[in-house]
C-alpha positions in Angstrom: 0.0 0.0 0.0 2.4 2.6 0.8 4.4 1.5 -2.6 1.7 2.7 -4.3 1.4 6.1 -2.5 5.1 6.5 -3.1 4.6 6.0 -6.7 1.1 8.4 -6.8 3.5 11.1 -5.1 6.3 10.7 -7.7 3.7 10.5 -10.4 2.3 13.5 -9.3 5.4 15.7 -8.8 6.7 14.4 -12.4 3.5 15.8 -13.6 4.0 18.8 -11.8 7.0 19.5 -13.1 7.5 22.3 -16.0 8.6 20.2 -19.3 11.8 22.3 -19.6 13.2 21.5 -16.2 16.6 20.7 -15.8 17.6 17.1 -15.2 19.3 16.2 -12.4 21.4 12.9 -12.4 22.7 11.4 -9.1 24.5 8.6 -8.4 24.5 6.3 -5.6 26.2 3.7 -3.6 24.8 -0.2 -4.0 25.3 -0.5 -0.9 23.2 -0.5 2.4 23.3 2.1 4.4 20.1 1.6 7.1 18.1 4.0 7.1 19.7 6.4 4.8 19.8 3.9 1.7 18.5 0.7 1.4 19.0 -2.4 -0.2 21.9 -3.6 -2.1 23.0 -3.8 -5.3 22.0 -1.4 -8.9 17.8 -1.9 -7.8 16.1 1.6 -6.0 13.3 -0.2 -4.1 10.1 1.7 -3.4 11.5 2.6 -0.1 14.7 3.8 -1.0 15.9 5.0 2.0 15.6 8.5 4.1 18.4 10.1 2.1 16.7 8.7 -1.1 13.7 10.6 -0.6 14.9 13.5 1.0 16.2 13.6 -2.1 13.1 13.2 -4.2 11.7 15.9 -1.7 14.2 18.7 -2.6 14.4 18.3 -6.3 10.5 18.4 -6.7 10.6 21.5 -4.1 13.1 23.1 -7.1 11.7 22.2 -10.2 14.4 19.3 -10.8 13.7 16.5 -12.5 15.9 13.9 -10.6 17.8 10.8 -12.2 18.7 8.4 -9.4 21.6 5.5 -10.5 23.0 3.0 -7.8 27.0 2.0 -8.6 29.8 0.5 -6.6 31.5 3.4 -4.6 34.8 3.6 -7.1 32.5 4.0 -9.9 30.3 7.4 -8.3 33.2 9.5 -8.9 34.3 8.5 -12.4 30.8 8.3 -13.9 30.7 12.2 -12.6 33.8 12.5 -14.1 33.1 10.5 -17.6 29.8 13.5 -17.6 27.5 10.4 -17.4 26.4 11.5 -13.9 26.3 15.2 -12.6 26.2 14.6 -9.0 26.8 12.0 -6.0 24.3 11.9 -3.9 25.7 11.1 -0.2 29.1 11.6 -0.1 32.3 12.5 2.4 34.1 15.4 1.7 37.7 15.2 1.4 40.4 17.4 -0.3 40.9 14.7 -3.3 37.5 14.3 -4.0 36.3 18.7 -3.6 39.3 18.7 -6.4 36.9 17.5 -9.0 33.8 18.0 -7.6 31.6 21.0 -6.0 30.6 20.7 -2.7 28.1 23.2 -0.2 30.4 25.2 1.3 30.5 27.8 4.4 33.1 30.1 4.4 35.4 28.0 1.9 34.5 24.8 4.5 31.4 22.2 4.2 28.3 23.6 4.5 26.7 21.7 8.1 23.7 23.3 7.9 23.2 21.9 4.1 24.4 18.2 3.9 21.7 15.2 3.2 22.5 12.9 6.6 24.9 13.4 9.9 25.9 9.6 10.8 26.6 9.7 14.4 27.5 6.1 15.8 28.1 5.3 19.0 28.5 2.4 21.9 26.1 1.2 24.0 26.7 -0.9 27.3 24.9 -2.7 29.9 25.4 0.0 33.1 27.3 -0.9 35.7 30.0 -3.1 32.8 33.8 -2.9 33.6 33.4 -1.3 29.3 34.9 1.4 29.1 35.3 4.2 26.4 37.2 7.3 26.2 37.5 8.2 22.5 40.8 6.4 21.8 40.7 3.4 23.9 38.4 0.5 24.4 38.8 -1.6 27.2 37.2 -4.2 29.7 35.5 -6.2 26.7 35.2 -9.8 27.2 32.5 -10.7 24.6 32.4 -9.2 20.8 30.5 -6.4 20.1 27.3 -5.8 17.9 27.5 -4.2 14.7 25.1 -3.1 12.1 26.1 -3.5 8.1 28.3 -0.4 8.3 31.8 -1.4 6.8 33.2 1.7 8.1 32.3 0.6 11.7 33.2 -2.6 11.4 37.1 -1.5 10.6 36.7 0.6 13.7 36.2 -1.7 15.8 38.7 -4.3 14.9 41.6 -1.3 15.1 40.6 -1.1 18.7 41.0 -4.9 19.0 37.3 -5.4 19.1 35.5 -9.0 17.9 32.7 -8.2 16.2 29.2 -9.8 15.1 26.5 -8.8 12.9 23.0 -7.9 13.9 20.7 -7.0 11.1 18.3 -4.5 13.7 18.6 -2.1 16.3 16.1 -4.2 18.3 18.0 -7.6 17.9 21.5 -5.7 18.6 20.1 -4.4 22.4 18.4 -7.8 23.0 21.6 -9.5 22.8 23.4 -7.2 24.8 20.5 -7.5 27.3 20.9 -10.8 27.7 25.1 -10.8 27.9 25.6 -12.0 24.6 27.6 -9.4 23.9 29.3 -6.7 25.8 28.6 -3.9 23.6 26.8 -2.2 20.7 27.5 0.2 18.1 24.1 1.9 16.0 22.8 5.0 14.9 22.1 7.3 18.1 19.2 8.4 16.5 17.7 5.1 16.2 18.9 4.2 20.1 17.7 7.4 21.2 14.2 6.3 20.4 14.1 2.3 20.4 15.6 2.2 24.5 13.1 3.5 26.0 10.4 2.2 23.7 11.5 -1.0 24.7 12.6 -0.9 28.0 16.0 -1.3 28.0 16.9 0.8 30.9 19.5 -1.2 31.6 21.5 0.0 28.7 23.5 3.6 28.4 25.3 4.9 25.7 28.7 5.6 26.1 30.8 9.2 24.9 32.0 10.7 22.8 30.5 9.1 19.6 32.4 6.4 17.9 32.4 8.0 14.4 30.4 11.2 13.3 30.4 11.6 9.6 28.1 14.4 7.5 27.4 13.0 3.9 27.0 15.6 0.9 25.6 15.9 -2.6 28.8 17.3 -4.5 28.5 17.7 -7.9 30.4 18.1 -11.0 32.2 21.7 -12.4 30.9 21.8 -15.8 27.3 21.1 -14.4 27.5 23.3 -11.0 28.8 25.9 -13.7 25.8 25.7 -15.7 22.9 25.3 -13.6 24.8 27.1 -10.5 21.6 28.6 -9.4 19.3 25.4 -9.7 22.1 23.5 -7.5 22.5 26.6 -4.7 18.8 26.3 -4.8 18.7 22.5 -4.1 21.5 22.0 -1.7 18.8 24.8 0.4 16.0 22.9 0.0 18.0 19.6 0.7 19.0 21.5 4.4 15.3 23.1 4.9 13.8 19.5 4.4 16.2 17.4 6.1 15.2 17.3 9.6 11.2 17.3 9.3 11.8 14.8 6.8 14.2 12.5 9.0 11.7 13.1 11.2 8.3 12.0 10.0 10.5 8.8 7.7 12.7 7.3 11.3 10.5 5.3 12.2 9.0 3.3 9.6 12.2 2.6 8.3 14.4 1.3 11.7 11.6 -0.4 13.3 
């Protein structure tokens, strides 16, 4: 059912949509990113993920018509760079890559107020646990520790000598810490923020500073940013107005 609203919507706002407007082709990862972007592989399901519709959202809000593509991550760049993409939507910024590509920017730094999703992961323990965390060290484990499908976390975790194990939800990762299966977690604060106390883990506590914050970007190309530099100012505004209402209303339907 909601499928079909999703497609009315998009139906609707390509309808809307003047039959000169500007095209707008993105390119993202095939890989899974809960909630932001779902599923793996070159498919865009009907719930695409947060970021995904976000967005949908922003171009519609602009008069864009959006292209979406899924690739591997060394391809996103390169197919911006070939001109067979203008854009990469939810990406790090990083000197190498704002070398070839146009990011937001504040005063000649990334733009905060104006990226597409702010990944703060942290660890979560069972209070009163010998764990302990201080932002470089991570001791008193005895057990692994739970991870979501984040690569980047992963890696995190086994440079601080960490064994980890998989857990495909937020609400299977806290039951096995719950019941001392393992000694930690690491998810998405603003997934733990709302699923402890709707289930009644009071037992658990998170545990400062964050693990790893990351903000995530829509760069896009010179020769496009140069050409449509108004549309894309417009858009990268529209992606920063939206973004929290529609984190907001889209959280939980897509963690739970």
């Amino acid at each position: 059912m909601r499928s079909l609203g999703l497609l009315a919507i998009l139906l609707c706002v390509g309808a809307s949509l003047p039959a000169g407007a500007v095209e707008l082709r993105l390119a993202y990862i095939d890989q899974e990113l809960k909630p932001f972007l779902i599923g793996d592989g070159p498919d865009i399901p009907a719930r695409p993920g947060m970021t995904v519709e976000l967005a949908q959202r922003a171009a519609a809000k602009v008069g864009a018509r959006l292209q979406l593509t899924r690739l591997p991550l060394p391809r996103l760049i390169e197919e911006v760079r070939a001109g067979r993409q203008d854009g990469v939507l939810s990406l790090r910024h990083s000197p190498e890559r704002a070398a070839e590509l146009v990011f937001p920017l504040l005063a000649g730094q990334p733009d905060p107020n104006r990226h597409v999703a702010r990944l703060a992961y942290s660890l979560y323990k069972r209070k009163g646990e010998a764990v302990s965390w201080d932002g470089a060290h991570l001791t008193g484990l005895q057990n692994p520790v739970a991870v979501g499908g984040s690569p980047l976390i992963a890696r995190r975790l086994k440079a601080l000598g960490a064994q980890i194990v998989r857990s495909d939800t937020g609400t299977q990762m806290f039951g096995m810490l719950a019941m001392y299966r393992v000694d930690a977690a690491v998810t998405l604060d603003a997934m733990a923020d709302r699923l402890l106390p709707e289930q009644g883990y009071t037992q658990i506590e998170k545990m400062m500073p964050a693990l790893v914050v990351e903000e995530f970007y829509v760069p896009v190309s010179k020769g496009f940013y140069a050409a449509n530099r108004d549309l894309v100012e417009r858009f990268w505004q529209a992606l920063g107005d939206l973004r929290n209402n529609t984190y907001a209303e889209l959280t939980s339907g897509y963690l739970y």
